[in-house]
Backbone as numpy.savetxt, mean C-alpha at the origin, in Angstrom:
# Nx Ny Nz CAx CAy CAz Cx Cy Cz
16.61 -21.68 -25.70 16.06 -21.13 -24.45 16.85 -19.88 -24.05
16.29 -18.83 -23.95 17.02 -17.76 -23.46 17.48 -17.84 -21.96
18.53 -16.66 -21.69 18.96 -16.51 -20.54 17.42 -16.47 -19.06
17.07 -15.26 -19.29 15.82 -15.29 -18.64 15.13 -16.30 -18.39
14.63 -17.35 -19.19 13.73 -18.23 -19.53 14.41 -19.88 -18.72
15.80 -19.40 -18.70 16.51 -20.55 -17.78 16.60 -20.00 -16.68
16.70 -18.78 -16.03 16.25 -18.69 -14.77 15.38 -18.29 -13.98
13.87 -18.58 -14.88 12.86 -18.69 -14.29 12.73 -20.06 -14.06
13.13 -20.89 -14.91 13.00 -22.57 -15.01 13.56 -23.06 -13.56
14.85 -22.65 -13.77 15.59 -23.01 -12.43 14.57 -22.64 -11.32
14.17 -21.06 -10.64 13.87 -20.69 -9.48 12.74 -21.66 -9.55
11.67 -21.88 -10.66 10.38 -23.19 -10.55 11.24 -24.29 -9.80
12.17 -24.34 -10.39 12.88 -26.22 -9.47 13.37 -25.78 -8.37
13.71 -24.86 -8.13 14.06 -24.40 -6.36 12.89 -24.84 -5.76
11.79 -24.21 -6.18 10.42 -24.04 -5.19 9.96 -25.49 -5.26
10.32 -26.62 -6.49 9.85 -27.30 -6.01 10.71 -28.38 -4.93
11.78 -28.04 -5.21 12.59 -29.25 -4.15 12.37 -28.82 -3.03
12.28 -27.08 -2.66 12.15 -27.14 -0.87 10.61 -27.23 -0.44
9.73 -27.21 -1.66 8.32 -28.49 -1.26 8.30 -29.72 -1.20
9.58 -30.69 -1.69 9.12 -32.06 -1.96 9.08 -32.35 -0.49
7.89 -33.52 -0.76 7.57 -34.01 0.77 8.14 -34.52 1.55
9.68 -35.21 0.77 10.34 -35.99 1.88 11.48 -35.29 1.86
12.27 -34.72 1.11 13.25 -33.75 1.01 13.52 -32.38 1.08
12.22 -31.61 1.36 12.21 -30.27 0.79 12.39 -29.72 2.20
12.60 -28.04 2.21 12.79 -27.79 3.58 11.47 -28.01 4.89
11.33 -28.18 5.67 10.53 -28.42 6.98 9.46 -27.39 7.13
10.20 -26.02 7.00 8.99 -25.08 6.73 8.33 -24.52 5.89
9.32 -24.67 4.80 8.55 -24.53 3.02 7.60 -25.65 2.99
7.62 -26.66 3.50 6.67 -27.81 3.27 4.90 -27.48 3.96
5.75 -26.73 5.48 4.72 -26.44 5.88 3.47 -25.31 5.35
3.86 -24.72 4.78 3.18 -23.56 4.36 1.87 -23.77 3.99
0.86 -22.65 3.55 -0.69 -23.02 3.06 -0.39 -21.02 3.09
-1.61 -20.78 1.64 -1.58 -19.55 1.03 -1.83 -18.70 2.62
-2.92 -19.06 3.53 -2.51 -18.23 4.59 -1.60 -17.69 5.46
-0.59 -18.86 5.32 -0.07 -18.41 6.67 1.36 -17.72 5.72
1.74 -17.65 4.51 2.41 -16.85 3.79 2.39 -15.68 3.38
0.48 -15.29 3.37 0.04 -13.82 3.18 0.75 -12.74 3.68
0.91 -13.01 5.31 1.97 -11.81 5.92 3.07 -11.48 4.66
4.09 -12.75 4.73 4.92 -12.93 4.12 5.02 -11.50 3.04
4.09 -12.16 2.19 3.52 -11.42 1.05 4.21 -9.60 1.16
3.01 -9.52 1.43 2.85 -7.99 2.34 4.18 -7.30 2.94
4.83 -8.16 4.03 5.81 -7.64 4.54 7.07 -7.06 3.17
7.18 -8.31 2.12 7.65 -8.49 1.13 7.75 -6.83 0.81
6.64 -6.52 0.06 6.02 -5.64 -0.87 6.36 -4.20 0.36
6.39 -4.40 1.53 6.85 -3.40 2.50 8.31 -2.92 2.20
9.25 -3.49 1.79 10.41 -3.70 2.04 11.07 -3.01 0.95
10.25 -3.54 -0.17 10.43 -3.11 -1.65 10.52 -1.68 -1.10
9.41 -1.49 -0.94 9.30 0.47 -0.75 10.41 0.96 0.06
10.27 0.44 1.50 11.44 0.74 1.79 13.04 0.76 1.33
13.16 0.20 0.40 14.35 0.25 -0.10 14.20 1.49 -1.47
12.85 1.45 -1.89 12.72 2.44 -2.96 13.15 3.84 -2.24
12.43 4.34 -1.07 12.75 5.28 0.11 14.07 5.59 0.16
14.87 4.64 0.77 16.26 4.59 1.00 17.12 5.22 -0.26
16.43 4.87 -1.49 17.04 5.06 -2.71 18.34 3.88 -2.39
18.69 2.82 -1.83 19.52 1.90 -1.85 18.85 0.50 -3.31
19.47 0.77 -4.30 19.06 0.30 -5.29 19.61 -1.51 -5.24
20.86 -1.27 -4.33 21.27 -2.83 -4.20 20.60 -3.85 -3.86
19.61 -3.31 -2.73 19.01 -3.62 -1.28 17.56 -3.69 -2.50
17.45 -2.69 -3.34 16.12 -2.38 -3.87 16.01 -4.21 -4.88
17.14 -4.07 -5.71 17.43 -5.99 -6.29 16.99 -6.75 -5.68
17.19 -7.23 -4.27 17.21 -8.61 -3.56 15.90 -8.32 -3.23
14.96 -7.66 -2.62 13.96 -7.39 -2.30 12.58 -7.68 -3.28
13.01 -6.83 -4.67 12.08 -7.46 -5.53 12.40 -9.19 -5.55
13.52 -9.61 -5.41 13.59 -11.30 -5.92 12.87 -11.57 -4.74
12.72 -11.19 -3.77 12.32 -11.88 -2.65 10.58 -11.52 -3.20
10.21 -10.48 -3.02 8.72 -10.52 -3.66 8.77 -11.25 -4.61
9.29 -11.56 -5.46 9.02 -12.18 -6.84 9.07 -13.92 -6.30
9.49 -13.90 -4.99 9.54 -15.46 -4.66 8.01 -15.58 -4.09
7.74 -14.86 -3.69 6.24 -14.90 -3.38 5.21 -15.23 -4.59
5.26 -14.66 -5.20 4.94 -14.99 -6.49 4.66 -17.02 -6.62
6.01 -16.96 -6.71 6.60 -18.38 -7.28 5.92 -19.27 -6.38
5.91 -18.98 -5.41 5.68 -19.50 -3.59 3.71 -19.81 -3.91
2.91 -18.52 -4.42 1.70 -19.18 -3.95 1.23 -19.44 -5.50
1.96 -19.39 -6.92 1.33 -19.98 -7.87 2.04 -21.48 -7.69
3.14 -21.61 -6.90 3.09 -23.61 -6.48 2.29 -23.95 -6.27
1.99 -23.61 -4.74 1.32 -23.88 -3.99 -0.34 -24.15 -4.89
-0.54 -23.43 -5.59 -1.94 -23.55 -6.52 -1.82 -24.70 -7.30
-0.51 -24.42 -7.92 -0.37 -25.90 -8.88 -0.21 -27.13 -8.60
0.23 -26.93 -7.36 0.00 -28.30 -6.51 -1.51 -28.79 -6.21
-2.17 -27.75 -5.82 -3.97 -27.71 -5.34 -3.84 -28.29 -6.61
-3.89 -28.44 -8.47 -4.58 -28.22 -9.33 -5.64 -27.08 -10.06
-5.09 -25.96 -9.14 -6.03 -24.15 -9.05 -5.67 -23.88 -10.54
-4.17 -23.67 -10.28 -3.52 -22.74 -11.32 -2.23 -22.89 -11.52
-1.37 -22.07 -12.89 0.07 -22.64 -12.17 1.41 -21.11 -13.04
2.35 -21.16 -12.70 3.03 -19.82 -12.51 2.90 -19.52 -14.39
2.74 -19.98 -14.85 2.73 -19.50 -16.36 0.98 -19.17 -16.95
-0.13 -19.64 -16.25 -1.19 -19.17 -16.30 -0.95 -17.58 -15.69
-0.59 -17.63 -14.61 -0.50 -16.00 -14.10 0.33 -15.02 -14.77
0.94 -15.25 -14.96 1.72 -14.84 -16.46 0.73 -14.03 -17.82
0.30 -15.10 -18.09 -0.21 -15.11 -19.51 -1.61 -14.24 -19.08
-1.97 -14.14 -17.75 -3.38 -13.61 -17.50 -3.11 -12.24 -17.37
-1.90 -12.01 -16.51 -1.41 -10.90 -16.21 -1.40 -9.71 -17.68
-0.20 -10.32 -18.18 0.03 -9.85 -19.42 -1.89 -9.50 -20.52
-2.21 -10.67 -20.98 -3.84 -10.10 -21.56 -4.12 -9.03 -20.41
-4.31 -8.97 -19.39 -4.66 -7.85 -18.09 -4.36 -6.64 -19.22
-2.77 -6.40 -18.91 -2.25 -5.39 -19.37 -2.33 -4.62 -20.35
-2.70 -5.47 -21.50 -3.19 -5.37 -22.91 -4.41 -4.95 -23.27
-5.42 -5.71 -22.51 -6.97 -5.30 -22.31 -6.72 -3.61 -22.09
-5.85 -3.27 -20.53 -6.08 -2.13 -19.85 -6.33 -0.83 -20.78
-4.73 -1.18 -21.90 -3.86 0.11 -22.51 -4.27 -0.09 -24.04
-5.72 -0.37 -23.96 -6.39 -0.17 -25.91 -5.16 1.09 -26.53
-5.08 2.02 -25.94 -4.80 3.27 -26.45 -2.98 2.75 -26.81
-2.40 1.57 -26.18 -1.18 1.44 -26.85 -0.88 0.19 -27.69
-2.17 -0.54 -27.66 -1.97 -1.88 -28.05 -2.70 -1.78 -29.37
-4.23 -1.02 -29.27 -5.47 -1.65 -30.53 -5.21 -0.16 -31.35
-5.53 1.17 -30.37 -5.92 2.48 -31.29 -5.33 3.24 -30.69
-3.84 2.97 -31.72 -2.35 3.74 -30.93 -2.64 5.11 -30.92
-2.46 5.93 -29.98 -2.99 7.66 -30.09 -2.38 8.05 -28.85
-1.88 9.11 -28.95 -1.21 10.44 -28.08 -2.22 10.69 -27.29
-2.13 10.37 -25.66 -3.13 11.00 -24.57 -2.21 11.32 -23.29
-2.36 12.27 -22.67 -2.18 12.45 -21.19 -1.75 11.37 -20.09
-0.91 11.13 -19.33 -0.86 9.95 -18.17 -2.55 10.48 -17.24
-3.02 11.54 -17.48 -4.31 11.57 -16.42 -5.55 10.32 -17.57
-5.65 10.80 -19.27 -6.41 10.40 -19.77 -6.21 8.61 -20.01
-4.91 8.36 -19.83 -4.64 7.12 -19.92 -5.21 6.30 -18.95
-4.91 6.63 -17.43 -5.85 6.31 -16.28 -7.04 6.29 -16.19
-7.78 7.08 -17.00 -9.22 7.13 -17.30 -9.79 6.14 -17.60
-8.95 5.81 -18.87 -9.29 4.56 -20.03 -9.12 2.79 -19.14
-7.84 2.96 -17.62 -7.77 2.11 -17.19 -8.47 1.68 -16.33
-9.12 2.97 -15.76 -10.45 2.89 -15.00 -11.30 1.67 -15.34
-11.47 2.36 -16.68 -12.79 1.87 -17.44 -13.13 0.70 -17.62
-11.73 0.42 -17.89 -11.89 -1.34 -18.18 -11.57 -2.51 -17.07
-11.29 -1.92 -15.98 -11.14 -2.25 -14.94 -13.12 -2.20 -14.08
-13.57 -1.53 -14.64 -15.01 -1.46 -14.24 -15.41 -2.59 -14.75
-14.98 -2.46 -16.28 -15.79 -3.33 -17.25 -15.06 -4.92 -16.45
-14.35 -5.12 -16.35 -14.14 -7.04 -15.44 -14.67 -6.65 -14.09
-14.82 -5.64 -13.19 -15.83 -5.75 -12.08 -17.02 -6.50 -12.53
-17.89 -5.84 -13.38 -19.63 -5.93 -13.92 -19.36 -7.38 -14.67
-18.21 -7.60 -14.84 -18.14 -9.35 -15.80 -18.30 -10.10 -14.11
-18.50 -9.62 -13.00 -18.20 -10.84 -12.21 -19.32 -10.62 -11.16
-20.00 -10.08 -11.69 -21.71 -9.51 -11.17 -21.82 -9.50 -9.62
-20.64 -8.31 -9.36 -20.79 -7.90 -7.93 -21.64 -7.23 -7.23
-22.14 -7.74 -5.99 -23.61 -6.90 -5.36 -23.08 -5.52 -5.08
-21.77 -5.29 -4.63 -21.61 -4.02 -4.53 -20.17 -3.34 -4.96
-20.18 -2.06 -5.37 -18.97 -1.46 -5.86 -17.90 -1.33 -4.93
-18.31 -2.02 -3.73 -17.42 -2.07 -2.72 -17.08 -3.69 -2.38
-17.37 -4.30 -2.99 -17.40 -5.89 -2.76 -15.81 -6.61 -3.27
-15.23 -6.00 -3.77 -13.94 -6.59 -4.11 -12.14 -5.82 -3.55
-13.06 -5.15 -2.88 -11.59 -4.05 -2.52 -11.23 -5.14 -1.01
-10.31 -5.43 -1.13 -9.71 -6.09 -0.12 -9.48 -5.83 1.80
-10.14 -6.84 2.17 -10.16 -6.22 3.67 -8.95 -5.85 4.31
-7.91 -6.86 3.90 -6.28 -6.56 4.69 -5.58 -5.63 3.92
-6.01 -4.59 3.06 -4.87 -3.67 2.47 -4.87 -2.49 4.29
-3.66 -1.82 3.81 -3.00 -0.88 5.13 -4.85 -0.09 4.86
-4.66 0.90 5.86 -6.42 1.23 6.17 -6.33 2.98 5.73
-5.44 3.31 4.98 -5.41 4.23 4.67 -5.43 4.18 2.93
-5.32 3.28 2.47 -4.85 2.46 0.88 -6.53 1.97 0.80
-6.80 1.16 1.62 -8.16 1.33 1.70 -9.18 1.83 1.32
-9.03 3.09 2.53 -9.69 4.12 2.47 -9.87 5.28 0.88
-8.91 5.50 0.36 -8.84 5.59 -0.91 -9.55 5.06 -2.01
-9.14 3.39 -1.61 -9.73 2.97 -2.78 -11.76 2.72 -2.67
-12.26 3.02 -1.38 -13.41 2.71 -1.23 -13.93 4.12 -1.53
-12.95 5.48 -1.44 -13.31 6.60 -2.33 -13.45 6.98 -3.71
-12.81 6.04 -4.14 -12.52 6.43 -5.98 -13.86 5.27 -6.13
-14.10 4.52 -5.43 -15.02 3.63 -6.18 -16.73 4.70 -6.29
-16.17 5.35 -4.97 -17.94 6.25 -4.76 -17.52 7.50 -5.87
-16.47 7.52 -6.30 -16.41 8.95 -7.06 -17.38 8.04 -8.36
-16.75 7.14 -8.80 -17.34 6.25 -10.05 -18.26 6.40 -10.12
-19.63 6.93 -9.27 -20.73 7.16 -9.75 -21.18 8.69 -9.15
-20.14 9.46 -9.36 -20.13 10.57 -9.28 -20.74 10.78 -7.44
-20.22 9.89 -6.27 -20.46 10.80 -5.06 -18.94 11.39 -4.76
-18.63 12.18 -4.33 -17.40 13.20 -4.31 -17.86 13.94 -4.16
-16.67 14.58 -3.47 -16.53 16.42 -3.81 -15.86 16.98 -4.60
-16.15 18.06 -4.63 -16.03 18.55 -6.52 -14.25 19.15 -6.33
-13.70 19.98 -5.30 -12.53 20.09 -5.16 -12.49 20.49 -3.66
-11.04 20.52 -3.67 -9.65 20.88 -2.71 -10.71 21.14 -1.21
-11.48 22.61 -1.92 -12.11 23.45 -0.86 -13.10 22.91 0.05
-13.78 22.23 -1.04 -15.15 21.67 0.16 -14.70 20.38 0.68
-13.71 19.88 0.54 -12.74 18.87 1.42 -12.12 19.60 2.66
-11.91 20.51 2.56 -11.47 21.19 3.02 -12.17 21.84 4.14
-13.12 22.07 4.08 -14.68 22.64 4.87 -14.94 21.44 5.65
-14.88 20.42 4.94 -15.52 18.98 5.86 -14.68 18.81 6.81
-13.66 18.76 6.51 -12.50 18.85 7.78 -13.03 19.43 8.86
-12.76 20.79 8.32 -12.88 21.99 10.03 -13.84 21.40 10.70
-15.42 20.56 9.74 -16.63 20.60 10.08 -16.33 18.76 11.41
-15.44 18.55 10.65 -15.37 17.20 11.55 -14.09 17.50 12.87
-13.31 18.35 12.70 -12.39 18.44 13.56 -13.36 19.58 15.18
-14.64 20.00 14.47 -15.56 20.85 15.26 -16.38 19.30 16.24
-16.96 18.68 15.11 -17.65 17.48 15.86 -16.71 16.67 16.78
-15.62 16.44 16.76 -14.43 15.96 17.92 -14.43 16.52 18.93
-14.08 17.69 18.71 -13.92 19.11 19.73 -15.40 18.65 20.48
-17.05 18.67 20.19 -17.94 18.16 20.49 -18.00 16.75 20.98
-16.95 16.11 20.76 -16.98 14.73 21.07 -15.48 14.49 22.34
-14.94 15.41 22.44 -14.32 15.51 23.44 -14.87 16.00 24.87
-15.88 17.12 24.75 -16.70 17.33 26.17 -17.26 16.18 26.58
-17.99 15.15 25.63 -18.87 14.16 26.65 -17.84 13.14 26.71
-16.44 13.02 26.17 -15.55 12.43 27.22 -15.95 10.59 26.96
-16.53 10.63 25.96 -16.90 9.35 25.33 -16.11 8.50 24.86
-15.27 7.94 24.82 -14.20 7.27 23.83 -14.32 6.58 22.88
-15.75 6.21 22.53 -16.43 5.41 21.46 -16.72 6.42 20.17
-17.07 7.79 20.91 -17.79 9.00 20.20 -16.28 9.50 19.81
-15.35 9.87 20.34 -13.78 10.59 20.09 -13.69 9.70 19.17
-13.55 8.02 19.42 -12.62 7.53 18.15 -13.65 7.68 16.49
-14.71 7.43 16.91 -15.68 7.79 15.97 -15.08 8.94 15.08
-14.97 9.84 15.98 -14.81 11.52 15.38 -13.17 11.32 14.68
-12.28 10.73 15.36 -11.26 10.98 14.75 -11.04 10.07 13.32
-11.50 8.58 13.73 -11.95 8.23 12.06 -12.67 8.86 11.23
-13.53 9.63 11.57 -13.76 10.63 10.24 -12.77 11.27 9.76
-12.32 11.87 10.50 -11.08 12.94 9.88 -10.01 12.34 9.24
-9.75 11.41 9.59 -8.47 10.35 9.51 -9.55 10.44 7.02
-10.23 9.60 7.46 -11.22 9.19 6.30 -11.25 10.56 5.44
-11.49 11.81 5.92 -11.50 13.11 5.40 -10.62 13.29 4.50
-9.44 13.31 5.80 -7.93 13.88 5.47 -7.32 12.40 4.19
-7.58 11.55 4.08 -7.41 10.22 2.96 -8.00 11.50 1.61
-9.86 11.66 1.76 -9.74 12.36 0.78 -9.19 13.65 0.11
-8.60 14.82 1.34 -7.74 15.67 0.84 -6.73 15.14 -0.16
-6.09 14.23 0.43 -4.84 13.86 -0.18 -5.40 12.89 -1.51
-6.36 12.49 -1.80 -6.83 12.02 -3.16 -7.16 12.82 -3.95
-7.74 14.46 -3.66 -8.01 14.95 -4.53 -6.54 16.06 -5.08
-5.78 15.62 -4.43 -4.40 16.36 -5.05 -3.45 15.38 -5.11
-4.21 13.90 -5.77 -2.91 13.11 -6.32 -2.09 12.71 -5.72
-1.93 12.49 -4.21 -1.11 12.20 -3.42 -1.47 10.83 -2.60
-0.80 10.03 -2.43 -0.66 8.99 -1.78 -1.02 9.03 -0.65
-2.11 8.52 0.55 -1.46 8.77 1.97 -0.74 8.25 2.37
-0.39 6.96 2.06 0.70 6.17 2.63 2.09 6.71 2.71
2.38 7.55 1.35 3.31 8.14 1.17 3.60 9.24 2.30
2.56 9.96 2.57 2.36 10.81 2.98 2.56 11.04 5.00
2.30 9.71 5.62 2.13 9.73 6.70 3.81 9.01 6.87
3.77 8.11 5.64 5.31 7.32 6.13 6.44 8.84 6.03
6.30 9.83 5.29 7.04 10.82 5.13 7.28 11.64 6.43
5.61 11.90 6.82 5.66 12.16 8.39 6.61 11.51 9.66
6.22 10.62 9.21 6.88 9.52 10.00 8.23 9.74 10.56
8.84 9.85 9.18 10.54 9.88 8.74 10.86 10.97 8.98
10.20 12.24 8.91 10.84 13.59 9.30 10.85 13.62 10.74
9.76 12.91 11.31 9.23 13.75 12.82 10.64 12.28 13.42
10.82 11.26 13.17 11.84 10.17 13.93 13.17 11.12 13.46
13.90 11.98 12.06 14.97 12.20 11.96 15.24 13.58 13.21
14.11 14.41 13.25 14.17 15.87 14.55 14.13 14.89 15.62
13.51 13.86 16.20 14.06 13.65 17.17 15.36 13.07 17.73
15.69 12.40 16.83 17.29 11.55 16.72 17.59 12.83 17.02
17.96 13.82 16.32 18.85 15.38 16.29 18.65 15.76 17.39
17.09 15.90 18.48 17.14 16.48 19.92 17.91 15.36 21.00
17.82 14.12 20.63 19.02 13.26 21.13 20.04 13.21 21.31
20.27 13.71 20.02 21.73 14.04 19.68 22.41 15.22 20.31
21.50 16.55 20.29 22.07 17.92 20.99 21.53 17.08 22.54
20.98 16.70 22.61 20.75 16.46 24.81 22.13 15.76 25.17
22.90 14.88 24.10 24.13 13.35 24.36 24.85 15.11 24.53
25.15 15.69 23.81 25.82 16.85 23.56 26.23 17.21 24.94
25.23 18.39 25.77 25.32 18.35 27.01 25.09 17.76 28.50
24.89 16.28 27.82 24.64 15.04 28.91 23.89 15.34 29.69
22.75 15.79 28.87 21.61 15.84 29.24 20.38 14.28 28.75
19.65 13.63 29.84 18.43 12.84 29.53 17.34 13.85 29.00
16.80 13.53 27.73 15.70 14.11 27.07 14.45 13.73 28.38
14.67 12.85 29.31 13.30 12.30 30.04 13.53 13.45 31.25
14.34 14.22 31.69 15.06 14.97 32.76 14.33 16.41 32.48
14.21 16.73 31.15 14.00 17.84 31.01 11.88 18.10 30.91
12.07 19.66 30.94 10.42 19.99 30.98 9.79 19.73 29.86
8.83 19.86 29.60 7.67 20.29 28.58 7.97 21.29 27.62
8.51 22.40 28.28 8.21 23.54 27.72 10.43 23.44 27.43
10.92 23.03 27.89 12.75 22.65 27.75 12.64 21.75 26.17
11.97 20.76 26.41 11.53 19.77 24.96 11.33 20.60 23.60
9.97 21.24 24.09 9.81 22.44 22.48 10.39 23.38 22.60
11.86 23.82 23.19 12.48 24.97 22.57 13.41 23.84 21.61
14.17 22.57 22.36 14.98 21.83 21.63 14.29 21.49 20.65
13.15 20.94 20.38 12.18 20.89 18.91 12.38 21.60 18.06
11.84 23.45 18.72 12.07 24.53 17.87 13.53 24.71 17.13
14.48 24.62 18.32 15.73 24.36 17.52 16.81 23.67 16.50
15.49 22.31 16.56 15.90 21.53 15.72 15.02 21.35 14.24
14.28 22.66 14.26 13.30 22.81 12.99 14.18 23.44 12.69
């Protein structure tokens, strides 16, 4: 038995003693695949965040902790009689194999864009094995709504609805940030949020057609616009000044100064 192979064995007998029914822990017992889902998720949050941080220590414990999730709802299955952590395994892996013909069956030199192509493809091909009414029928309701949004775009590109590039993404914008502007006179709030989910939906596809993440993209926002303000905090502690004391127009010079 290899090293590895004994401590997957082991973490299986962790998960199952803090399930056993009369011994195991109180709230591991309690669990059911729902009410762990957060769990899940938060998990897979954390990961990134530590990828972010570039804290690689922090980045270790984090995957084990996702990877307990893992462990956590193929029990929980094997207990149902569903499934059990070495089926997911073995499915996973064929997954992988199916995906990458080009490294497994008809080894050949291609592009990371043409490789994605090929993973597309076969990723279509187990959609149509599971005779879905619609190309939108399997994309998941609880992913973040911008991850989403993406993926309910690449599915309409699949039969060629898109835009062709950058520019006429680009046009739709102005054209929806005009209909807001229109949806701001009648002062509607049903019609505004309307308008700004378009753009929100727009601006998803800008950033798909140049390869970019939004998630990445807004959490980046995020992180720059929280580090300038810490810094206008920091210069106001300076001259004991309250940031809440000062004007409007006092705020964006300290902004400006802190660009």
């Amino acid at each position: 038995m290899s090293k590895l192979t004994k401590e997957i064995n082991n973490l299986l007998q962790t998960f199952k003693k803090l399930r056993d029914p009369s011994q195991g822990c109180p709230w591991d017992k309690e669990q059911d695949f729902k009410s762990i889902a957060s769990c899940s998720i938060e998990e897979a949050y954390e990961v990134a965040d530590a990828i972010e941080r570039e804290d690689f220590n922090d980045l270790k414990e984090e995957l084990g902790d996702l990877f307990f999730q893992i462990i956590f709802h193929s029990g929980m299955a094997e207990e149902k009689k569903l499934f059990n952590f070495e089926e997911v395994v073995k499915e996973l892996n064929d997954k992988l194999i199916r995906r990458h013909p080009h490294v497994f069956d008809k080894k050949q030199e291609m592009s990371a864009s043409e490789s994605l192509e090929i993973w597309e493809k076969e990723k279509k091909k187990e959609r149509e094995k599971k005779n879905l009414l619609s190309l939108m029928d399997d994309i998941p309701k609880n992913l973040p709504s911008l991850t989403r949004a993406k993926k309910i775009q690449k599915r309409a590109k699949s039969v060629g609805f898109d835009w062709q590039n950058e520019s006429d993404v680009i046009k739709k914008i102005d054209e929806e940030i005009d209909e807001l502007k229109r949806a701001k006179v009648s002062q509607k709030k049903e019609d505004i949020s309307e308008e700004i989910g378009d753009l929100f939906f727009t601006l998803v596809n800008l950033s798909r057609h140049y390869n970019l993440e939004p998630e990445d993209i807004i959490r980046k926002a995020n992180l720059k616009f929280e580090k300038r303000f810490r810094k206008m905090e920091d210069e106001a502690n300076k001259t004991k000044v309250n940031l809440e004391d000062l004007e409007i127009n006092e705020l964006e010079t300290l902004w400006q100064k802190i660009k």
